[in-house]
C-alpha positions in Angstrom: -35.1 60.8 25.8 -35.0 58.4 28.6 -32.8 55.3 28.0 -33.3 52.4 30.0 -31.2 49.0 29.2 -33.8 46.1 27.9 -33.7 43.3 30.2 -31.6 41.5 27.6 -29.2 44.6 27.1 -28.4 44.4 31.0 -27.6 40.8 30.9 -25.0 41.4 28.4 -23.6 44.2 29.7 -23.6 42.0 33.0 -21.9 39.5 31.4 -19.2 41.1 30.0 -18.4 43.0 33.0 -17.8 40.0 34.9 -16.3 38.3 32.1 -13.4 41.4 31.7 -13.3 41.7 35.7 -12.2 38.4 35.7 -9.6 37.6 32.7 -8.3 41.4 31.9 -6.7 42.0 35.3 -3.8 44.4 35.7 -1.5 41.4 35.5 -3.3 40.2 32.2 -3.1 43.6 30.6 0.5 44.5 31.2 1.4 40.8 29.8 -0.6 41.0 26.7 1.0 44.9 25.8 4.1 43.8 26.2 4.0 41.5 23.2 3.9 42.0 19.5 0.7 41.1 18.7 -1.0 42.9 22.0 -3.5 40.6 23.2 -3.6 37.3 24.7 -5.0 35.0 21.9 -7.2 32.5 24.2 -8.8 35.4 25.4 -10.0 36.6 21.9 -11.1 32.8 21.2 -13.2 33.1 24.7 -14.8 36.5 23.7 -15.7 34.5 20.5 -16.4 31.0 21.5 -17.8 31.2 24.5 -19.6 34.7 25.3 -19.7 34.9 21.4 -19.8 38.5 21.9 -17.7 39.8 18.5 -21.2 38.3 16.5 -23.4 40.6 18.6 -24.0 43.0 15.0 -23.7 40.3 12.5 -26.9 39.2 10.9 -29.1 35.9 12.2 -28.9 34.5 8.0 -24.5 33.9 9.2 -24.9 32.7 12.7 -24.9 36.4 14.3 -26.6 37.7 17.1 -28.4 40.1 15.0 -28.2 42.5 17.5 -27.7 46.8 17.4 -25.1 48.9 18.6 -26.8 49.9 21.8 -25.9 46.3 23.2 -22.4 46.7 21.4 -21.7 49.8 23.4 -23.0 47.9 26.7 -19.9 45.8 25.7 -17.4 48.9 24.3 -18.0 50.2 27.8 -16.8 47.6 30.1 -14.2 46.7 27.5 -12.5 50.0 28.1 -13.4 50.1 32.2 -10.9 47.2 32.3 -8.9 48.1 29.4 -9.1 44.8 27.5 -6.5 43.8 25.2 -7.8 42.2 22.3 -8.3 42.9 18.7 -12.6 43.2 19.0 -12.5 47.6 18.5 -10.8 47.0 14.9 -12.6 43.9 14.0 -16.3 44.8 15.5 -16.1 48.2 15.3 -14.5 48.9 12.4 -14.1 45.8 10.0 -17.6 44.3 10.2 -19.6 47.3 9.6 -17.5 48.1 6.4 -17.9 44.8 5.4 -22.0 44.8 5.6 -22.5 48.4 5.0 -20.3 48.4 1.7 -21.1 45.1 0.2 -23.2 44.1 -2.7 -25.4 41.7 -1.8 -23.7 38.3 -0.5 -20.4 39.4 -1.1 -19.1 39.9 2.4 -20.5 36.7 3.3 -17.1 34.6 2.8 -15.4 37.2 5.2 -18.0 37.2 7.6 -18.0 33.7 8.1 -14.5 34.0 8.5 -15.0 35.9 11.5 -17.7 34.2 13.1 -15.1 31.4 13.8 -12.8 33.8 15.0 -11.1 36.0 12.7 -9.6 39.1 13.1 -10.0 41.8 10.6 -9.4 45.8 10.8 -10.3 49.0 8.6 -7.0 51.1 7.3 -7.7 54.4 5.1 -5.2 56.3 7.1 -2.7 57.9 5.1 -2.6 61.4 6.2 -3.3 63.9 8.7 -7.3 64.4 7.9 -10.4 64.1 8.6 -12.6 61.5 7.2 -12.6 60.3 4.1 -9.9 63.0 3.3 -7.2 60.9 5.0 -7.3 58.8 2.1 -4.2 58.7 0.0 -4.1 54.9 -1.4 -4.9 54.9 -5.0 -6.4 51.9 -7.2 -6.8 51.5 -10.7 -8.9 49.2 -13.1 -7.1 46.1 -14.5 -8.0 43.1 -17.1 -8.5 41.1 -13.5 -9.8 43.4 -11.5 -7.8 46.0 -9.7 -4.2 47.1 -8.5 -3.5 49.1 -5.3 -1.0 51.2 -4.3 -0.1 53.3 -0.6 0.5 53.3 2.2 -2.0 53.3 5.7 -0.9 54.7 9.2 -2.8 54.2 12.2 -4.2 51.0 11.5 -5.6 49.2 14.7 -4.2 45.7 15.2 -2.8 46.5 11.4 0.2 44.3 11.5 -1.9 41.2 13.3 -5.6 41.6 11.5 -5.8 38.2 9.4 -8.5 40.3 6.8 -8.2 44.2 5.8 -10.8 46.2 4.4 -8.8 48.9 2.5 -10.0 52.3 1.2 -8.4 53.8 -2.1 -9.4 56.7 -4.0 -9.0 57.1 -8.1 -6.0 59.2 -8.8 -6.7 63.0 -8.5 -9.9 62.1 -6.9 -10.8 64.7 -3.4 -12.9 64.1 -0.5 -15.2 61.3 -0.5 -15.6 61.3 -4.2 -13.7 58.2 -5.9 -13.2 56.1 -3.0 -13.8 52.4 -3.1 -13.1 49.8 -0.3 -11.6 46.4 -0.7 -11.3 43.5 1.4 -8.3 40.9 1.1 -6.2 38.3 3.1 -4.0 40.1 4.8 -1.4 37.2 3.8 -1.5 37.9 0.1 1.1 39.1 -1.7 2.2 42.4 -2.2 1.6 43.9 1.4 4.0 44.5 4.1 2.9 44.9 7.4 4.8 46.4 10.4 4.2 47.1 14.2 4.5 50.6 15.4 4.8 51.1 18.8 2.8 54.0 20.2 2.0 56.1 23.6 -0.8 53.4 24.4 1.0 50.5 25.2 -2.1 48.6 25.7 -3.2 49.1 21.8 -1.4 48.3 19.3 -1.1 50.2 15.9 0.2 49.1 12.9 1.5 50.2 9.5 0.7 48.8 6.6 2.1 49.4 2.5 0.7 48.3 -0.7 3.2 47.5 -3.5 1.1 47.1 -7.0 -0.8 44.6 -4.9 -3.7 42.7 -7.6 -6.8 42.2 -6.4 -9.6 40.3 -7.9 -12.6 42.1 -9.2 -15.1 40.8 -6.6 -12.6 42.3 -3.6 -14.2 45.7 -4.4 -17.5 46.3 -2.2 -19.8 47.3 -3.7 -19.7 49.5 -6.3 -16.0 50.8 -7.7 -15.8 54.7 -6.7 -18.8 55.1 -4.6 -18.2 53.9 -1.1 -17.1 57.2 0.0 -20.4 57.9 2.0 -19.9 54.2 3.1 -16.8 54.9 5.2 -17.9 57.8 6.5 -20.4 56.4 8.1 -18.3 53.5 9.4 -15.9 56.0 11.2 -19.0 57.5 12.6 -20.3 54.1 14.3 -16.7 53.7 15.2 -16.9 57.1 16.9 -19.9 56.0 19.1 -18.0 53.1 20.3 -15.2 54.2 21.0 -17.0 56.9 22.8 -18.0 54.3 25.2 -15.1 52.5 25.4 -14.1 56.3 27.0 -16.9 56.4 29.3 -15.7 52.7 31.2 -12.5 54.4 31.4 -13.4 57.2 32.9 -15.8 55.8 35.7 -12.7 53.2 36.1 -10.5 55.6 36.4 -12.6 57.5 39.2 -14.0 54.0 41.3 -9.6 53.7 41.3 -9.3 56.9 43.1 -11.6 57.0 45.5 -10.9 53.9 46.6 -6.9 55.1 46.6 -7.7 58.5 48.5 -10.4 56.4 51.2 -6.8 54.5 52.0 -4.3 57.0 51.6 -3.7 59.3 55.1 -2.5 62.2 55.6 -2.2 64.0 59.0 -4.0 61.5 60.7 -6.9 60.5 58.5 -7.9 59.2 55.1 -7.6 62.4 52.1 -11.0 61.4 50.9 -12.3 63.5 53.9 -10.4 66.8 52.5 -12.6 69.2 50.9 -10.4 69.9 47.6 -10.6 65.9 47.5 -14.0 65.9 47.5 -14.9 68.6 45.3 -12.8 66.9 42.7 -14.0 63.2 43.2 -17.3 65.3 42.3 -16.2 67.3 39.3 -14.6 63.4 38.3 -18.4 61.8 38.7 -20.5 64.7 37.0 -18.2 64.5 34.0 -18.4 60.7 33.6 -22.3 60.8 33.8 -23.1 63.5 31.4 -20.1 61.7 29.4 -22.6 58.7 29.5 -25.4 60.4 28.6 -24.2 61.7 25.7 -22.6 58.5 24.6 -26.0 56.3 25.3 -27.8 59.0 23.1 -25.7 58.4 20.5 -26.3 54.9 20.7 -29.8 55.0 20.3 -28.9 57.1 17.0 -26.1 55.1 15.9 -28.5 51.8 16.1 -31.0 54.4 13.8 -28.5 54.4 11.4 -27.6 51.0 11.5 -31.3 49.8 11.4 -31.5 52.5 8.7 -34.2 54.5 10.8 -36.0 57.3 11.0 -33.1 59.6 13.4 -30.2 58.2 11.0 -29.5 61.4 9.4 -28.6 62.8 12.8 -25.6 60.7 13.4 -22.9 62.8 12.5 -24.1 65.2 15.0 -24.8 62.5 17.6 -21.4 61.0 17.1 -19.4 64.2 17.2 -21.2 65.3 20.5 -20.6 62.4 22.1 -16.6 61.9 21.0 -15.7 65.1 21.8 -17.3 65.5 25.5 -16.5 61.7 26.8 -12.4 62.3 24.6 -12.1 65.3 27.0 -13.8 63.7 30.2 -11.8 61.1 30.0 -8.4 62.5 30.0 -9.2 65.3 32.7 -10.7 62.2 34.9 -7.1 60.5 34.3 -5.6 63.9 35.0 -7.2 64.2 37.8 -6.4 60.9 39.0 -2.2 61.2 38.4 -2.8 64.1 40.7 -5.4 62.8 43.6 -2.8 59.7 43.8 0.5 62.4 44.4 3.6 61.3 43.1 2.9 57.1 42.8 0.2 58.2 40.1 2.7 58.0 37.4 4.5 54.8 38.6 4.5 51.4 36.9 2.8 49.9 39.9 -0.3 52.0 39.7 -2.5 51.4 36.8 -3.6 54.5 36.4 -0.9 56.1 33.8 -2.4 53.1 31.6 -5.6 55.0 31.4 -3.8 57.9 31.1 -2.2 57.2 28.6 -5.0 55.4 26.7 -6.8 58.7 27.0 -4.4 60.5 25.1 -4.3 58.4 22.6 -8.0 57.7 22.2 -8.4 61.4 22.4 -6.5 61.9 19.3 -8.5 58.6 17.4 -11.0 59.3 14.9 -10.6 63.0 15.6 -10.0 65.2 18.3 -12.4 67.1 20.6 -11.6 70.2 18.3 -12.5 68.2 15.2 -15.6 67.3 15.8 -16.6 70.9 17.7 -15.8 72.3 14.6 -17.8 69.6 12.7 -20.6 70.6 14.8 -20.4 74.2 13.8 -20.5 73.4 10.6 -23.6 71.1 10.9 -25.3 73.7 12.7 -24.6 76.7 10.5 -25.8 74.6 7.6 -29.2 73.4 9.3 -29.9 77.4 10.8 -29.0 78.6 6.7 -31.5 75.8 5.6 -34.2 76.8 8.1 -33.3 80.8 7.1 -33.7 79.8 3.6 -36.8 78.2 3.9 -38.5 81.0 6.3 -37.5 83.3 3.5 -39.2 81.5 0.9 -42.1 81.1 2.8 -42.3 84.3 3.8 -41.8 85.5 -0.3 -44.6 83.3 -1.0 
């Protein structure tokens, strides 16, 4: 497959890179993770009002760009080259597509709108250590009114500042993705609690959030009760892909910050980028952020399949997990490389490079590790060479 960015596609990604060059500078980042909320609220309403870039998936019919997910991981990737600080991964890339994938015809309309002017939402189905739709622990049941939910969710990005959740909750004694059902609710209502929990990555913010016997109406279910669980898997897998290119602008940030570093550093005399052990590893740094973005721009073409509802759309799992787990692990060993090509001031508060560092880690461990989603892959493919064994045999019988 050869990708080439549409003409369009480059001006956004153009945009946005000057855009985030500009107004998340190391000075802005460090003062927007050092609050509560962890982000710089004018910002967010200039990434909404004036580049209106959070509307680039919602439909035409709202006042959305109506766009796909190849020109929303043109903007995932320079969000994370210049580690931006604002709530658009959790509301974009998780929030909105739960909303339109789940809902029954108009129903996610209302919330929609809501954040079309600005609103920030989030996804939280974390409550344990799990993959997928197995995290799930929140439990709902049917009332006279509509429904009552109970749990707790960990994890939760921008979970204590999100003004709308979308919830998952199971049926008790329900596994897997069987019995799951997503809601969507203020997250001022009653009957939630919501606190800030301070993480690794200083420069995203995580939150906790617990349901006490909170009501809900009947229309806050999407879709239909019980039956969303293919729903969210889905969503977590279009999450995947951009957050697999929010690695990628990381890791090519990471290495343009250390070459530049070791072309100014000296050492007997002249600059270290002329060493030979400097080189080969400014090398190793560039071959695994291209192949990073290789994988992570196939995945987009896949993940805008699925969200077209396409031909390729059953091959996003596959797409997602190769991407996730090769840009998780070139990410981090670019940012380990960088702590060490930068000697001992790589780990100091002045150098921004234990930010990415530490957002490597931590987005390493997001939506599944490298591990995770290897072993996914095994699966996938032990299933598809069973299938096509299966089906030789049969034709061979016949």
């Amino acid at each position: 497959m050869e990708f080439r960015f549409t003409e369009e596609q480059q001006m956004i990604r153009e945009t946005a890179a000057g855009f985030f060059a500009d107004c998340s500078t190391s000075a802005a980042v460090r003062e927007a993770m050092a609050t509560e909320r962890g982000y710089d609220l004018s910002l967010w309403r200039q990434i909404c009002e004036d580049l209106y870039l959070h509307a680039i998936t919602l439909p035409e019919s709202l006042g959305g760009m109506g766009l796909g997910y190849v020109e929303l991981i043109a903007v995932m990737e320079q969000m994370g080259r210049h580690l931006v600080c604002a709530p658009y991964f959790s509301t974009v890339c998780q929030a909105v597509p739960a909303l339109q994938l789940a809902a029954a015809g108009e129903q996610a309309s209302p919330w929609l709108e809501r954040i079309l002017g600005s609103a920030t939402a989030t996804l939280g189905w974390i409550g344990q250590e799990a993959p997928g739709c197995d995290a799930v622990t929140a439990t709902f049941q049917k009332t006279a009114q509509g429904y009552r939910l109970s749990g707790d969710y960990q994890l939760v990005v921008d979970g204590h500042s999100a003004e709308i959740l979308v919830l998952a909750a199971r049926t008790p004694g329900s596994i897997g993705r069987e019995g799951i059902s997503l809601f969507v609710v203020d997250a001022a209502a009653d009957g939630i609690k919501r606190y800030w929990t301070p993480t690794l990555d200083q420069t995203r913010h995580l939150g906790r959030i617990q349901l006490n016997q909170l009501e809900l109406p009947a229309d806050a279910c999407l879709g239909e009760a019980g039956q969303a669980g293919a729903v969210l898997e889905q969503v977590l897998q279009l999450a995947t892909v951009a957050l697999a290119a929010e690695q990628v602008g990381a890791a090519q940030q990471v290495q343009d910050l250390t070459v530049q570093y070791t072309k100014e550093r000296e050492q007997f005399g002249r600059p270290i980028a002329g060493f030979q052990a400097i080189k080969h590893k400014a090398a190793d740094m560039m071959l695994r952020t291209e192949v990073a973005r290789s994988a992570c721009y196939y995945a987009a073409c896949i993940a805008d399949e699925a969200w077209q509802g396409g031909e390729l759309a059953a091959e996003l799992p596959e797409a997602a997990a190769i991407a996730k787990s090769y840009c998780s692990d070139a990410f981090f060993r670019n940012a380990g490389e960088a702590l060490q090509m930068h000697g001992g001031v790589g780990f100091t508060w002045e150098y921004d490079v234990h930010l990415y560092f530490k957002r490597a880690k931590a987005s390493e461990l997001m939506l599944g590790a490298a591990s995770d989603h290897l072993e996914s892959l095994a699966v996938l493919l032990l299933d598809n060479d069973q299938y096509a064994h299966s089906t030789q045999t049969k034709g061979a019988a016949a």
